[in-house]
Each structure stands twice: as structure tokens, then as C-alpha cells.
C-alpha positions as CSV (number, residue, x, y, z in Angstrom):
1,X,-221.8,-106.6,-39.3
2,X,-220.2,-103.9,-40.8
3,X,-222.1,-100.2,-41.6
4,X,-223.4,-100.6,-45.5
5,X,-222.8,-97.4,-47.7
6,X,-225.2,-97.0,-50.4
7,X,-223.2,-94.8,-53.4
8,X,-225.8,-93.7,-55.9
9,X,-223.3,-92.2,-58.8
10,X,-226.1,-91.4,-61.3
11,X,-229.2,-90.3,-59.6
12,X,-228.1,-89.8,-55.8
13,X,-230.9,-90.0,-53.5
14,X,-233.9,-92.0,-54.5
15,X,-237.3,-92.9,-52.7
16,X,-237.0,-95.0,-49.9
17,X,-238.1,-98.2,-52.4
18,X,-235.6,-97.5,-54.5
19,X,-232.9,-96.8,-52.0
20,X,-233.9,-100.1,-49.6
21,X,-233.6,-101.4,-52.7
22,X,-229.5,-100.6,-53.7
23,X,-228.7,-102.7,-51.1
24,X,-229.7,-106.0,-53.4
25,X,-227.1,-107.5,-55.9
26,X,-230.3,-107.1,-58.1
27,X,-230.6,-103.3,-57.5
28,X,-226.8,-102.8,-58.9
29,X,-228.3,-102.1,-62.1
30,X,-230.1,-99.4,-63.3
31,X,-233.4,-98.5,-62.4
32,X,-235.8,-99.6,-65.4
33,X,-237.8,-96.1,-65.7
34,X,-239.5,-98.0,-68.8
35,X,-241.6,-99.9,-66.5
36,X,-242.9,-96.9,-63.8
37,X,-245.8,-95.4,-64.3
38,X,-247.4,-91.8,-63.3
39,X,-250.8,-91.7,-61.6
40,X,-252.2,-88.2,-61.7
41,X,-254.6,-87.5,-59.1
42,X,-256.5,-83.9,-58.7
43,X,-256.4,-82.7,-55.5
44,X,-258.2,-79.7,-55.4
45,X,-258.7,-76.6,-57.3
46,X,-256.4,-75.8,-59.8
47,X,-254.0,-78.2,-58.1
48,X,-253.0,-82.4,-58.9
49,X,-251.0,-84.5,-57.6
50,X,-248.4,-87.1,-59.6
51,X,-247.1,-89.8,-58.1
52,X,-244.0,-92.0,-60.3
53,X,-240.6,-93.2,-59.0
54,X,-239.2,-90.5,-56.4
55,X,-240.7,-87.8,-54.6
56,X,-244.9,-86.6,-55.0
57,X,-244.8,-83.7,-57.5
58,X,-248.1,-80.8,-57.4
59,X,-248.8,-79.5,-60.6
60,X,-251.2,-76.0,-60.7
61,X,-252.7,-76.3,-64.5
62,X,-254.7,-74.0,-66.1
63,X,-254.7,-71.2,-68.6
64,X,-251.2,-69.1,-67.4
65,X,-249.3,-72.8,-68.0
66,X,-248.5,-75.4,-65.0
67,X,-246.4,-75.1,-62.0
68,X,-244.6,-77.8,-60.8
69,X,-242.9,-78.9,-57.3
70,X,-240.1,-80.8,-57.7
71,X,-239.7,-83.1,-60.9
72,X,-238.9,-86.8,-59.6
73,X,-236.2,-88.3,-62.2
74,X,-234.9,-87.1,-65.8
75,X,-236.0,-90.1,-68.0
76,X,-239.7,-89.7,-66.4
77,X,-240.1,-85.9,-67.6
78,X,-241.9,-87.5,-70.9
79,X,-244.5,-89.5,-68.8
80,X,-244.5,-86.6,-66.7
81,X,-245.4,-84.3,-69.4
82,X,-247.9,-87.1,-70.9
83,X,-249.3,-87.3,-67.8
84,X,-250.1,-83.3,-67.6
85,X,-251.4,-83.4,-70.9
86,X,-253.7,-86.4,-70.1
87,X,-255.7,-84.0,-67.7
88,X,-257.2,-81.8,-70.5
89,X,-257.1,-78.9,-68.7
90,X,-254.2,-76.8,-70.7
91,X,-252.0,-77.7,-73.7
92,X,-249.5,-75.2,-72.2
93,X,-245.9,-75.7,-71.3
94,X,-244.5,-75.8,-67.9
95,X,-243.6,-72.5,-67.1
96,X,-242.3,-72.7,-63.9
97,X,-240.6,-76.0,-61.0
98,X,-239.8,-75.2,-57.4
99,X,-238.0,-77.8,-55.8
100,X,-239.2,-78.3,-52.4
101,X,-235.1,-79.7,-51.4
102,X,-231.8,-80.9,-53.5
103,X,-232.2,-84.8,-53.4
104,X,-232.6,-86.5,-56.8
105,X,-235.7,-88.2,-56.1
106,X,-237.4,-84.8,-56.2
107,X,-235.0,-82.7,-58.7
108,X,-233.2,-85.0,-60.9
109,X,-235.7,-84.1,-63.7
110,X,-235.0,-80.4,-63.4
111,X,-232.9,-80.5,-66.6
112,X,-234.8,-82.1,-68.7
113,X,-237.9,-79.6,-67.6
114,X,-235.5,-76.6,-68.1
115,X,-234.2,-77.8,-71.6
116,X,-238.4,-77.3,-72.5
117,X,-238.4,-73.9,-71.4
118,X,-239.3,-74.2,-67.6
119,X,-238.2,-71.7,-65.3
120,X,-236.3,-73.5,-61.9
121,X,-236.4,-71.5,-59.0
122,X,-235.3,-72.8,-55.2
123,X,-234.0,-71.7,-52.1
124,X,-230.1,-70.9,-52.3
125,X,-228.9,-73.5,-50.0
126,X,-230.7,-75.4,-52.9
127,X,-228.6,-74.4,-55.6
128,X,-225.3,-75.0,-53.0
129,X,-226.3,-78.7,-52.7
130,X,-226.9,-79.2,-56.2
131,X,-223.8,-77.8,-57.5
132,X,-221.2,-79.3,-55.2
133,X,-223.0,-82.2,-54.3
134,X,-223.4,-83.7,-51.2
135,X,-222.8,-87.0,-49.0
136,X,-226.0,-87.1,-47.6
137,X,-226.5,-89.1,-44.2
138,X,-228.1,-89.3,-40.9
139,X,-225.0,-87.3,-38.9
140,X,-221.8,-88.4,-37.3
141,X,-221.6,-92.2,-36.5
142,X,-224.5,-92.7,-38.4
143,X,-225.5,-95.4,-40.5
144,X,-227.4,-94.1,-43.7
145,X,-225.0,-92.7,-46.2
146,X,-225.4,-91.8,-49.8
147,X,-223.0,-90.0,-52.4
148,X,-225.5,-87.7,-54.3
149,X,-222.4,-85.8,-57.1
150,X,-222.5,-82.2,-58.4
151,X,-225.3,-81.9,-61.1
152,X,-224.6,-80.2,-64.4
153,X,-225.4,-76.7,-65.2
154,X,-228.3,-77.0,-66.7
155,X,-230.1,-78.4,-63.4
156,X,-229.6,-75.8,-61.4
157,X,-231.9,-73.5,-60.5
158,X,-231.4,-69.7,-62.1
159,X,-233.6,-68.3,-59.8
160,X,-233.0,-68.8,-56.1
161,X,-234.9,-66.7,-52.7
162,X,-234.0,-66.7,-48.9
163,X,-236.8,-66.6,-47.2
164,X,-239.5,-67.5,-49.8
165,X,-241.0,-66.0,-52.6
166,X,-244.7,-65.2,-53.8
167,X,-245.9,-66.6,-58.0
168,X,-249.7,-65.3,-59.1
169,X,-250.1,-68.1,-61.6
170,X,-253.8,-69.4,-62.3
171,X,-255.9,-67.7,-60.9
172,X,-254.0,-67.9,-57.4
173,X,-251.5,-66.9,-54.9
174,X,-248.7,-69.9,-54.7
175,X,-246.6,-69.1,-51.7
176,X,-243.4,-70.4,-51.4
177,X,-241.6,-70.6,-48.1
178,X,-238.4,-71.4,-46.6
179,X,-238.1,-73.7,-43.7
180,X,-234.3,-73.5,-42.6
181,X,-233.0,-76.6,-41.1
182,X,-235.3,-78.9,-41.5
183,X,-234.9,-81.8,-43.9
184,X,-232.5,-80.1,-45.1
185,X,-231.0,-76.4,-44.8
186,X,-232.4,-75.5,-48.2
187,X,-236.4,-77.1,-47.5
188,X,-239.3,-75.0,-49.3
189,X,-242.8,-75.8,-48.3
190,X,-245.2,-74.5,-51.3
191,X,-249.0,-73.2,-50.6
192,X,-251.6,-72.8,-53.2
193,X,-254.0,-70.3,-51.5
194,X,-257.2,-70.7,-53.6
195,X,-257.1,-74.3,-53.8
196,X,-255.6,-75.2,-49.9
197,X,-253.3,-77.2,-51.0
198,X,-249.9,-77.9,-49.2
199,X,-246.8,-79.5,-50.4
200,X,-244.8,-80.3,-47.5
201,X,-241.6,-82.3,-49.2
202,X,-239.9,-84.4,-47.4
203,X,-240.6,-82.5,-43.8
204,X,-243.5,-84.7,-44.0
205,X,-243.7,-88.2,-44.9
206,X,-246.1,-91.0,-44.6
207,X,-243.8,-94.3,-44.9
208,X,-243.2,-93.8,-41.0
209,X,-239.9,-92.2,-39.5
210,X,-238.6,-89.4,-41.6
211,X,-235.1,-89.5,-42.8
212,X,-233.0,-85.9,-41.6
213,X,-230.1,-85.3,-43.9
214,X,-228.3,-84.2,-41.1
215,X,-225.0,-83.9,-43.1
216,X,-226.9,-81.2,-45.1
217,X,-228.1,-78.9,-42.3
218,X,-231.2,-80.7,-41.0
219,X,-232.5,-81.0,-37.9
220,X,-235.6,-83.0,-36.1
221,X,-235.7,-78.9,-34.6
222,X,-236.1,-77.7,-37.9
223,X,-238.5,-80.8,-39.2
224,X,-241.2,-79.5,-35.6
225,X,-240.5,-76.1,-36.7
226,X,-241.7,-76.6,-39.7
227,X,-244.5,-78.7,-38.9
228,X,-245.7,-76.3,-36.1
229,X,-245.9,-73.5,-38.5
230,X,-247.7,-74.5,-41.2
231,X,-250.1,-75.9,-38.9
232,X,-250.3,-72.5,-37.9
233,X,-250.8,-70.4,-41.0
234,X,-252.5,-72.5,-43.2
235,X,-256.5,-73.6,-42.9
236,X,-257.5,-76.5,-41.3
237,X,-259.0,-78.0,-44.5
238,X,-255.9,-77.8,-46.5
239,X,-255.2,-80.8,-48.0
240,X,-251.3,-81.9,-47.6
241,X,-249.3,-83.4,-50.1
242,X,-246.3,-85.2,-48.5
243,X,-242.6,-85.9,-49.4
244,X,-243.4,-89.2,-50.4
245,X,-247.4,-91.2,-49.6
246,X,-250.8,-90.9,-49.9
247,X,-252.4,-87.4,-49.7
248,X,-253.1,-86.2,-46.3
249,X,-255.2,-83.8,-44.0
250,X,-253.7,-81.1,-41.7
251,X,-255.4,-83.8,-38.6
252,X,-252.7,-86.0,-40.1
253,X,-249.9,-83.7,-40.0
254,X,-250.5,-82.6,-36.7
255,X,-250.2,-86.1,-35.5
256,X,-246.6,-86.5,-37.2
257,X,-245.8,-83.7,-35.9
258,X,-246.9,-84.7,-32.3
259,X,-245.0,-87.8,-32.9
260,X,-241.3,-86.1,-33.9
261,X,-241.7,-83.7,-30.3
262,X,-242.4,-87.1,-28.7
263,X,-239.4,-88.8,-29.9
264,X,-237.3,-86.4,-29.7
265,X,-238.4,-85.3,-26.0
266,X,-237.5,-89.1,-25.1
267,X,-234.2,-89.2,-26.5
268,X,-233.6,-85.3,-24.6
269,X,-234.6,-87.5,-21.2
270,X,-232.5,-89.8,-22.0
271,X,-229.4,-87.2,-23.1
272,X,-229.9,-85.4,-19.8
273,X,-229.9,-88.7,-17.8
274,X,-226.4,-89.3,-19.1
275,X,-227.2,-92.3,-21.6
276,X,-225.1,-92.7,-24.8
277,X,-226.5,-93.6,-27.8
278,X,-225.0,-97.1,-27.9
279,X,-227.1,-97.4,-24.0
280,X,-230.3,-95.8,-25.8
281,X,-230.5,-98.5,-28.4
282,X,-229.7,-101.2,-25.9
283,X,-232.4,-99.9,-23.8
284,X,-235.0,-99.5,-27.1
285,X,-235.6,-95.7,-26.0
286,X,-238.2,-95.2,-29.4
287,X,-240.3,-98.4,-28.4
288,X,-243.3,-96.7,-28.1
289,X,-243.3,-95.2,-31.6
290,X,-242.4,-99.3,-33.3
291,X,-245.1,-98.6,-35.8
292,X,-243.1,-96.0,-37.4
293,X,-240.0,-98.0,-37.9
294,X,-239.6,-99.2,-41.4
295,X,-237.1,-101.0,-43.7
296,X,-235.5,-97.7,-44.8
297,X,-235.2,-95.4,-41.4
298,X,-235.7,-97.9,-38.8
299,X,-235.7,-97.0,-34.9
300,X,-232.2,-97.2,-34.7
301,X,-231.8,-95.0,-37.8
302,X,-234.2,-92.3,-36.6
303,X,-232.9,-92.6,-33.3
304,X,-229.3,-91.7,-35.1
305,X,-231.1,-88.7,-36.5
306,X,-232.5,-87.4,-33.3
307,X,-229.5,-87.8,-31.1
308,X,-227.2,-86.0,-33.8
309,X,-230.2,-83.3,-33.9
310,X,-229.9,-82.5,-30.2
311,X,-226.0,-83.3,-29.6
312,X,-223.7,-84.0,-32.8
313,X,-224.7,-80.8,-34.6
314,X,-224.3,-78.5,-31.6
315,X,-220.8,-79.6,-31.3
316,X,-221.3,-80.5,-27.2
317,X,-219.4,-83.9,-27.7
318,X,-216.6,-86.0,-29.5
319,X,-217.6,-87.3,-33.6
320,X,-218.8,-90.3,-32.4
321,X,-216.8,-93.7,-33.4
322,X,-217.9,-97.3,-34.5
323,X,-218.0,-98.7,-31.3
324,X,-220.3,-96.1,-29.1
325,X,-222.2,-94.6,-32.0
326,X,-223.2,-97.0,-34.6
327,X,-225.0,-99.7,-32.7
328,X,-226.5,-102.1,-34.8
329,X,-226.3,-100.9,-38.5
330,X,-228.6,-99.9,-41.1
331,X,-229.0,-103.3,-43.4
332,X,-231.5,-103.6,-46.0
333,X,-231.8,-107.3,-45.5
């Protein structure tokens, strides 16, 4: 069966629903964003959580204005907005949006915020992404593709850091960090100090094996990286926001985290004992970790991810071809 491309012209990258489900005659057709609704949830603190179509967006409310992380898709900024004003804490504006990485699902909405007066801010590989657009996908030979186009102006972000940047808002210290390589090469993990709350993007997420935009600079390196320092710096009783799923504890990051060094320290075995990657599917190297496979990164698919982490994007071997790299394809059947 041949590889299936997924081309998303209008709103590149969305949630892994709403990507399984573009491979459906039904999901041709615009996503109705009339029918999706926003749940806000506090979290702690200062700090909520909102969860729509696309990625988890934190929102720090109170009387300095609200903060967001990442915006999920233009036509949901009203319910967005109606969903921040629901909470009764602060009949202020937005006044600032950090996107935690360039994929629509989490900053396709940064126009319509921006057109109300919010400030965008993101890391500079960010802004890159954004402006030239991307084909995002799993590395060389792989079989998750998607077209995400340059966005307009007006969703770019006109303030952009390198390594991270510091915003007293609240009553609080929100710290914004850079993790290179990682989901991308232009991830930002945010931290809001008083309340311990962690938004981890899509370095972390709960609907089983992570998707790596290898094509855009990430890495399974960068993803532990990541993982292992936050773990690190922030408290134990921070409570995490992910990418995409319910909220979590740091206990629960550390065991994602445990499970991408195991993965990827079975598919390093396996590089070292010679084995391609067509012979690494064949012989179900990720079999151990099943529970994690899912309709939209399955084990083949994260096994894609892993092998171009450790070989493809370190340039030790050919661009891999059909036959020995794309084993059995990424369907959404």
C-alpha cells in the first residue's frame, strides 16, 4: 500500500484527532469549529487550563490581564475569549501569548489574538517555521507528512528570545524556556513559579507515542533532554500541562520520560547490532512499549522517529528509499 500524505493547506498541523482524521473522504471538508467546544479547567493558582480543538492552552488571569500559551485555531479565539471571561476573575484583555512550537494546532489563532491587542512572543526558530512554512514529518523515509504553508504577517510573533525569556505578570514569575531540538528546534516549555504549574507542549503528550517533527529540527535527544531537565528544576508538586491530554503530575512525566530513554536505548541496540530499519520492524523492536502505539504515531511511526533521531539526522547513512525505510505505512484506516 502506498505511503499516504496528509496536505493540510489551511490550518497545517492539527491534533492528532483531527489529523487521523484527514485521512477520511469525510475529513476533506472543513473542520466544523461551530460544533467544538472549550472546557476551562483551573489548575492552580493564578493558572487554568483550556482544552478545544488542537493543542491545551494555560491561561494566567488576574488583575495585570491573562497570559496565554499557545492559541489552538483562529475561528476558536471567540470561544476562547468567552471561555476566559466565563471564569470571572478579570474582564481584562489578553495581554500577552507564547507559543510553546510553530504547528497550527497550537498557533493558528495567534492572529486573531494579535488583531485584539495581544503581544506574541516565541523562540526565533518559531518565527522561521511560521514564516516560511514547513513540510513537517517524521524524517527521511518516513511515513507521516504534512504541508503546514507560510502564515501571514500578522501571525508572527514580534517578539522572539534564544534561550528564554522571564514575564512578572500576576503576581508571579512566568519563565519561559527554550528546549532546542526537541519537538521541534523552536520548543518553549513555560513555568508559572507561584502557582507550579508547567506547560510542557508537545515534548509531552498523553495520547501515547509522541510525534518528533524531525523535518523541523527535533529529536527523541532533544524530547529526554527536555524531559530530564524540567524534572530537574521544577518542584515535585508541579502540576503539568501537556501538548495535548489530561493534566498531569511530574510522577507522570518522569515515566514518559523513562519510556522515550527506553525506546530509544532499544532501537541504539538494535543500530549497533547492524539491523536496518526495515529488519527492526520485521522483528517488532518497540513490542514492549504496544500500549503506547496509537492510531496517529503507531510503533512503526515512532520507531521512524527514533531511528532518524539517532542515524538520519546525523548524516551516518544514505536518505533512506521506499523499499528499506518505509516498512509498512502510516494508514489511518
Amino acid at each position: 500500500m502506498r505511503r499516504i500524505f496528509l496536505f493540510v493547506a489551511a490550518m497545517g498541523l492539527a491534533s492528532a484527532a483531527t489529523l487521523i482524521a484527514t485521512c477520511t473522504a469525510r475529513a476533506q471538508q472543513p473542520q466544523d469549529f461551530s460544533k467544538v467546544e472549550i472546557k476551562i479547567t483551573k489548575v492552580s493558582g493564578s493558572v487554568y487550563m483550556l482544552q478545544g480543538s488542537g493543542g491545551n492552552i494555560a491561561a494566567s488571569l488576574g488583575d495585570d490581564g491573562i497570559f496565554l500559551v499557545d492559541t489552538e485555531y483562529a475561528p476558536l479565539a471567540p470561544k476562547i475569549q468567552a471561555a476566559l471571561a466565563g471564569a470571572g476573575i478579570t474582564n481584562k484583555p489578553v495581554r500577552f501569548v507564547v507559543d510553546t512550537h510553530f504547528h497550527a494546532d497550537h498557533s493558528n489563532g495567534n492572529a486573531a489574538f494579535a488583531a485584539a491587542g495581544a503581544t506574541i512572543l516565541a523562540n526565533e526558530n518559531l518565527r522561521k517555521r511560521l514564516e516560511e512554512g514547513s513540510t513537517i514529518g517524521n524524517g527521511p523515509g518516513g511515513s507521516i507528512s504534512v504541508k503546514q504553508p507560510p502564515q501571514p504577517k500578522e501571525a508572527l510573533p514580534i517578539v522572539t528570545y534564544g534561550d528564554g525569556v522571564n514575564i512578572f505578570l500576576n503576581g508571579e514569575k512566568i519563565e519561559v524556556q527554550h528546549m532546542p531540538a526537541a519537538h521541534t528546534d523552536g520548543d518553549s516549555v513555560v513555568f508559572f513559579s507561584t502557582s507550579k504549574v508547567l506547560h510542557m507542549g508537545d515534548i509531552f503528550v498523553r495520547y501515547g507515542f509522541p510525534f518528533i517533527d524531525v523535518n523541523d529540527g527535533g529529536s527523541v535527544q532533544g524530547m529526554i533532554a527536555a524531559c530530564d531537565k524540567a524534572l530537574a528544576e521544577f518542584p515535585p508538586d508541579t502540576q503539568v500541562i501537556p501538548g495535548h491530554g489530561a493534566l498531569a503530575t511530574m510522577d507522570e512525566l518522569r515515566a514518559y520520560d523513562q519510556m522515550l530513554k527506553d525506546t530509544t536505548a532499544a532501537v541504539q541496540k538494535a543500530l549497533m547490532d547492524g539491523k536496518t530499519l526495515a529488519q527492526m520492524k520485521e522483528e517488532k523492536v518497540l513490542a514492549p512499549w504496544q500500549k503506547y502505539s496509537g492510531t496517529f504515531v503507531n510503533s512503526d511511526a515512532f520507531l521512524e522517529e527514533l531511528f532518524n533521531s539517532l542515524v538520519a539526522r546525523k548524516g551516518k547513512e544514505k536518505v533512506l528509499g521506499e523499499t528499506e525505510a518505509a516498512g509498512k505505512p502510516f494508514t489511518c484506516s
